[in-house]
TORSEMAR-537128 format. One line per field, with one value per residue (C-alpha): chain; residue number from 0; residue in three letters; y, z, x. Coordinates in pm, 1 decimal. Layout:
mol	c(A_...)
seq	c(NUM_...)
type	c(ALA_...)
c2	c(Y_...)
c3	c(Z_...)
c1	c(X_...)
***
This chain:
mol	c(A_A_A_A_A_A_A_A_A_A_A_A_A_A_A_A_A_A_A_A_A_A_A_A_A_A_A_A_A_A_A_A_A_A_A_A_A_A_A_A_A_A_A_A_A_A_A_A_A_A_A_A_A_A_A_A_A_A_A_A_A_A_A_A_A_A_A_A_A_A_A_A_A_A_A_A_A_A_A_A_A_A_A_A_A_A_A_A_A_A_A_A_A_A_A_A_A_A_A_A_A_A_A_A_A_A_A_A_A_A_A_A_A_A_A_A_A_A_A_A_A_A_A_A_A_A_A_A_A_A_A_A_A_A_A_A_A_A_A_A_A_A_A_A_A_A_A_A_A_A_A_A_A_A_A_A_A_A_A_A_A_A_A_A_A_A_A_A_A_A_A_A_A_A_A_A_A_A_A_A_A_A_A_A_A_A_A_A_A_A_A_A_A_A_A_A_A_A_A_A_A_A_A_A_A_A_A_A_A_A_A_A_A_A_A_A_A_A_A_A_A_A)
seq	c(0_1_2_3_4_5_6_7_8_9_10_11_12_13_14_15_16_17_18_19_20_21_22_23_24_25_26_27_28_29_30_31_32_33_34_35_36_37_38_39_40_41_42_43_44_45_46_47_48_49_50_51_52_53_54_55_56_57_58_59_60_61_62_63_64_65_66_67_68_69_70_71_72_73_74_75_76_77_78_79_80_81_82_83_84_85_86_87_88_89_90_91_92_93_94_95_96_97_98_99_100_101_102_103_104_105_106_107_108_109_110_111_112_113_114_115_116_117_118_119_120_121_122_123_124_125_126_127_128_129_130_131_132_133_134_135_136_137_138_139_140_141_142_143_144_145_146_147_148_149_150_151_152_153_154_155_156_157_158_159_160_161_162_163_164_165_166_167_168_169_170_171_172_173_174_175_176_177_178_179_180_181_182_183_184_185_186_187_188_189_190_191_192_193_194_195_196_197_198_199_200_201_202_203_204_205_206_207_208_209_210_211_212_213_214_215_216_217_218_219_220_221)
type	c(UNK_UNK_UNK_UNK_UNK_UNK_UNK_UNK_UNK_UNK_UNK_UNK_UNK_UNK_UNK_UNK_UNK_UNK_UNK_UNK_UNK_UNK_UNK_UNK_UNK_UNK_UNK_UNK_UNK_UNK_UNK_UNK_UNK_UNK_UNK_UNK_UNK_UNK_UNK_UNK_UNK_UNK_UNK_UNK_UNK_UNK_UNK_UNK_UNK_UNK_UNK_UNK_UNK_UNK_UNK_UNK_UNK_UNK_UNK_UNK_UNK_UNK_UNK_UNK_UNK_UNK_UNK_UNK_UNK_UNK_UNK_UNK_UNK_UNK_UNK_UNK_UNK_UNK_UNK_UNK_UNK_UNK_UNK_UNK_UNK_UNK_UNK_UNK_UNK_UNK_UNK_UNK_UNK_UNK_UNK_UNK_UNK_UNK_UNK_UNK_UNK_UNK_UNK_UNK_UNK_UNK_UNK_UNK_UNK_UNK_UNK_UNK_UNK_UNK_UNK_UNK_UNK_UNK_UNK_UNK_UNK_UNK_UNK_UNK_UNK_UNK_UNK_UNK_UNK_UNK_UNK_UNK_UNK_UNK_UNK_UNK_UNK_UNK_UNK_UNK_UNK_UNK_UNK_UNK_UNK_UNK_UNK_UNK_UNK_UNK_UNK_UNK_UNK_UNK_UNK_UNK_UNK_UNK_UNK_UNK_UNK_UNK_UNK_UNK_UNK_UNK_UNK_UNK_UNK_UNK_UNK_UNK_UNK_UNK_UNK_UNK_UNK_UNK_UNK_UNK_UNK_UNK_UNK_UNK_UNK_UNK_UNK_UNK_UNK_UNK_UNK_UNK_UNK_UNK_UNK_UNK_UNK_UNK_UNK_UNK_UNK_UNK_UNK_UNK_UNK_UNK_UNK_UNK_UNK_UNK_UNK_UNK_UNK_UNK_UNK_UNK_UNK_UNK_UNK_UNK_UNK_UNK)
c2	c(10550.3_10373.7_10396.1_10816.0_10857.1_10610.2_10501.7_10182.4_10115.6_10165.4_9974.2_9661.2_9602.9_9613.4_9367.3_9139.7_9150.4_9089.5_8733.0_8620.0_8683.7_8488.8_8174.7_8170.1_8157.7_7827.6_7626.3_7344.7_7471.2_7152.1_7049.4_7365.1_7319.1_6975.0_7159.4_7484.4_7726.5_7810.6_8078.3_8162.4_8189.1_7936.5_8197.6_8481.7_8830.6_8994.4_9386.6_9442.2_9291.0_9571.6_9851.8_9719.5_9612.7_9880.7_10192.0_10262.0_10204.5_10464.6_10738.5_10704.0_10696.0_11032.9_11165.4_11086.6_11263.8_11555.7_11619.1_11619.8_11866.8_12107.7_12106.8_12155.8_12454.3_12616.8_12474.1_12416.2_12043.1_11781.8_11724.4_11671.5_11691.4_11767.1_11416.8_11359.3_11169.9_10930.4_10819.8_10845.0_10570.1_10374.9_10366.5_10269.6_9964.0_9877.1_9892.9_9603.7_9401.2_9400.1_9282.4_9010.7_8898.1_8880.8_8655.6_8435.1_8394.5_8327.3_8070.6_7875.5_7876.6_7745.7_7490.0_7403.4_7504.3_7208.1_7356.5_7722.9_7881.3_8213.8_8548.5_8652.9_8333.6_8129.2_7837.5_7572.1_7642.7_7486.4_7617.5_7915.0_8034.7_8420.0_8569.6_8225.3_8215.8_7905.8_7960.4_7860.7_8070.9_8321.5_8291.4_8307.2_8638.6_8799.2_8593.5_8749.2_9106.1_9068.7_8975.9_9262.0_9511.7_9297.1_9387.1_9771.8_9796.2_9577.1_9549.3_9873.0_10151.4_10248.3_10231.4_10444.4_10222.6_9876.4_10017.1_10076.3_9707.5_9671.5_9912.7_9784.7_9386.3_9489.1_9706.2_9434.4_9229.3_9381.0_9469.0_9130.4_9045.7_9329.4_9162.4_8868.9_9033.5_9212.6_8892.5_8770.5_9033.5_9226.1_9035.0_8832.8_8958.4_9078.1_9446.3_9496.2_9321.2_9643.5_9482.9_9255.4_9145.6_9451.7_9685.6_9453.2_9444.8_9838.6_9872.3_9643.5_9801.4_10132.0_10063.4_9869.0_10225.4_10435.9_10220.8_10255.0_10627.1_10679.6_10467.2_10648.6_10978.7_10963.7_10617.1_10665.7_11047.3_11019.0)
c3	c(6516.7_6211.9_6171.5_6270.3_5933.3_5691.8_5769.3_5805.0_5427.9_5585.3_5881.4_5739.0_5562.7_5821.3_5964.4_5690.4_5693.1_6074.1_5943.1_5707.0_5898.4_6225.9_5929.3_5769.8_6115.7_6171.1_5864.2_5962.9_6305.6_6435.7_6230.4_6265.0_6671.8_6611.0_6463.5_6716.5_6446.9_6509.5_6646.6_7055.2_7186.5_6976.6_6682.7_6897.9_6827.6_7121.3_7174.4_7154.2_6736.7_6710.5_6669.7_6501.9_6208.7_6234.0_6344.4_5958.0_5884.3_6114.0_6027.9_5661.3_5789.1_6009.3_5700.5_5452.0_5691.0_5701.9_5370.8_5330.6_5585.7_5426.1_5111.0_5341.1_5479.5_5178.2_5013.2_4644.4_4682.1_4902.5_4971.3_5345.7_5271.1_4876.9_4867.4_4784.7_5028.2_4766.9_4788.2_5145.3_5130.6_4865.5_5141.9_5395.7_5216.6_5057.9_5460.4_5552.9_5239.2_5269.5_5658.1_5513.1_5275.3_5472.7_5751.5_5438.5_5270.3_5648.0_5754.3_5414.9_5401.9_5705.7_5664.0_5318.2_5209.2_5031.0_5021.7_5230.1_5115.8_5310.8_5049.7_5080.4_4954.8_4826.4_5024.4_5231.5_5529.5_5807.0_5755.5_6021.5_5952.5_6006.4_5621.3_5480.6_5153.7_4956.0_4637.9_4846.4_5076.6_4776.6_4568.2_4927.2_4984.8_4620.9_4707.5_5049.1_4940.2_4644.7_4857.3_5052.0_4774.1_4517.4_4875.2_4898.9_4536.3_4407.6_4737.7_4918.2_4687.6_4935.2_4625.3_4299.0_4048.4_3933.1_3891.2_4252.9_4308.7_4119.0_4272.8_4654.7_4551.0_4389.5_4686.2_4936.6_4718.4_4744.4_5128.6_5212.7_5036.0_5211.8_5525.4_5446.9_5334.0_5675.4_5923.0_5664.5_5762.2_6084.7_6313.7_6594.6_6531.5_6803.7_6848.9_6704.5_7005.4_6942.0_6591.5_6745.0_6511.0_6598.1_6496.7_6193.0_6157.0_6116.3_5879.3_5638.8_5640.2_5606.6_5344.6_5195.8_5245.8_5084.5_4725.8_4659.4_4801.4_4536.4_4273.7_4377.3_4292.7_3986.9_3793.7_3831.7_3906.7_4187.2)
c1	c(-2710.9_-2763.5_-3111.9_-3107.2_-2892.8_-2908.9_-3278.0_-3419.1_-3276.3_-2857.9_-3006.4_-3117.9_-2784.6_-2603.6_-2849.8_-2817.6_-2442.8_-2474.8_-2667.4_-2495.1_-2157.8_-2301.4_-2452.4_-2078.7_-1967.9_-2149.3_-2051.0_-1830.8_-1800.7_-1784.6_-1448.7_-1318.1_-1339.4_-1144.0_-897.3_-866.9_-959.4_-1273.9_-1430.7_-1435.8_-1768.2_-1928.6_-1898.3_-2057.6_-1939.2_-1840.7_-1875.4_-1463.3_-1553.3_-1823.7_-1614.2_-1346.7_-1616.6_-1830.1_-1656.3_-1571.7_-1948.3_-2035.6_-1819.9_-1908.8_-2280.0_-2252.4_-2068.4_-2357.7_-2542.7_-2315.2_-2338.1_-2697.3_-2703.2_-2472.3_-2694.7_-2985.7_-2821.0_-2786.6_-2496.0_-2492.1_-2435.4_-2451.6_-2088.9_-1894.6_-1492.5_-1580.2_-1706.6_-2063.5_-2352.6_-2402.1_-2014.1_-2045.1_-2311.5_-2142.3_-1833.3_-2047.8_-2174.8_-1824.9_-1704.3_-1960.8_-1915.2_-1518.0_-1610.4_-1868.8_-1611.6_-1325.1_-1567.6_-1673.2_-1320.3_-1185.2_-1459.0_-1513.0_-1155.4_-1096.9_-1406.2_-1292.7_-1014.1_-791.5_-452.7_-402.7_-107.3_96.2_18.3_314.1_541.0_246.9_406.8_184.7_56.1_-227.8_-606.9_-666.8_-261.3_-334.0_-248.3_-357.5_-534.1_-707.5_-903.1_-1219.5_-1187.1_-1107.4_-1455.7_-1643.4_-1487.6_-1654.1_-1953.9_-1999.2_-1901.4_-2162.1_-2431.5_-2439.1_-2360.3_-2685.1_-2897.3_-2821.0_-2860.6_-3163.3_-3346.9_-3327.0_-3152.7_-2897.7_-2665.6_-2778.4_-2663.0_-2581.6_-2195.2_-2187.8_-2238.4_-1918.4_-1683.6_-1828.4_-1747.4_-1433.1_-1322.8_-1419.8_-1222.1_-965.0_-929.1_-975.8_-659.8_-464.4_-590.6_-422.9_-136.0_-132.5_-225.6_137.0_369.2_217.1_-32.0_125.0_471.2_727.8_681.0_318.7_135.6_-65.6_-209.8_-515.7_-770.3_-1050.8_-741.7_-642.6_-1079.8_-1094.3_-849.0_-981.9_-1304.2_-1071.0_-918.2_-1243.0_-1391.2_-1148.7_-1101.4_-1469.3_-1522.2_-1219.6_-1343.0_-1728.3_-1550.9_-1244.0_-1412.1_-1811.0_-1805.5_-2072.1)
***
């Protein structure tokens, strides 16, 4: 799917964020497992994670692709829902960096992290407590989403320019802290046995999506 329209360019970052997610995975694993917080599996991704961390990916891909096609078919601009391929791209890549930073901030975190405290009242709380933040974990979350946005920008030019990088760290910033702020208040509470993590998964990358598609369109005009 990926490679039919984004190209081997929207297929490789995906790739790389598939990686670095499954390396992340593996640092301290063996503490983590002494402490029940570590990933089933052995840290293996299993196909009910794919969709749940991909599915926004997708959609923003197949819209990209949209878009060129309109202009293609004689349209005066290469736009799907008034929003441009380009910001369509830039979504795509901000959906897989908020994923890559929210595995990062959750894994160093939980490898790392000296104090964890709950978002929502900043008080205590065990590594691996779903909504739990630690200023470890933190920094690996804008490291992670920066990776993947420096890749699509300086090594393959899936993003058009350097701003992009900003607005795709920023946004996968920022979703990763909604996360949390979700896992706080939502996950694994009577009445939303509905709210697993693949669920919790897409709407990160969601809303991950949608702040840099927004910023993409009202802050850099793409």
């Amino acid at each position: 799917m990926l490679w039919t329209t984004l190209g081997w360019r929207g297929w490789t970052v995906c790739v790389l964020y598939l990686f670095l997610g499954q390396a992340v995975t593996k640092v301290g694993f063996d503490e983590k497992t002494k402490l029940g917080i570590a990933e089933g599996r052995g840290g293996r991704r299993g196909p009910e994670n794919v969709w749940g961390s991909a599915l926004t990916g997708v959609l923003c891909a197949a819209a990209a692709v949209q878009a060129a096609a309109s202009a293609a078919g004689g349209g005066d601009l290469e736009r799907f829902l008034g929003i441009s391929s380009s910001v369509w791209i830039l979504g795509y890549v901000a959906s897989l960096a908020t994923k890559l930073a929210d595995t990062f901030a959750s894994e160093i975190g939980k490898a790392y992290g000296k104090t964890t405290f709950l978002i929502t009242t900043l008080q205590p709380v065990p590594r691996g407590t779903e909504g739990a933040i630690s200023l470890e974990g933190t920094i690996a979350s804008i490291i992670g989403g920066l990776s993947l946005s420096i890749y699509a920008y300086g090594v393959v030019g899936l993003i058009p320019t350097y701003q992009g990088v900003g607005v795709a760290t920023f946004a996968a910033f920022v979703a990763t802290m909604v996360e949390s702020l979700i896992g706080a208040t939502l996950q694994e509470r009577e009445g939303f046995g509905w709210m697993s993590n693949e669920v919790v998964n897409f709407l990160n990358t969601l809303i991950g999506a949608g702040i840099a598609i927004g910023l993409g369109v009202f802050v850099l005009g793409m």
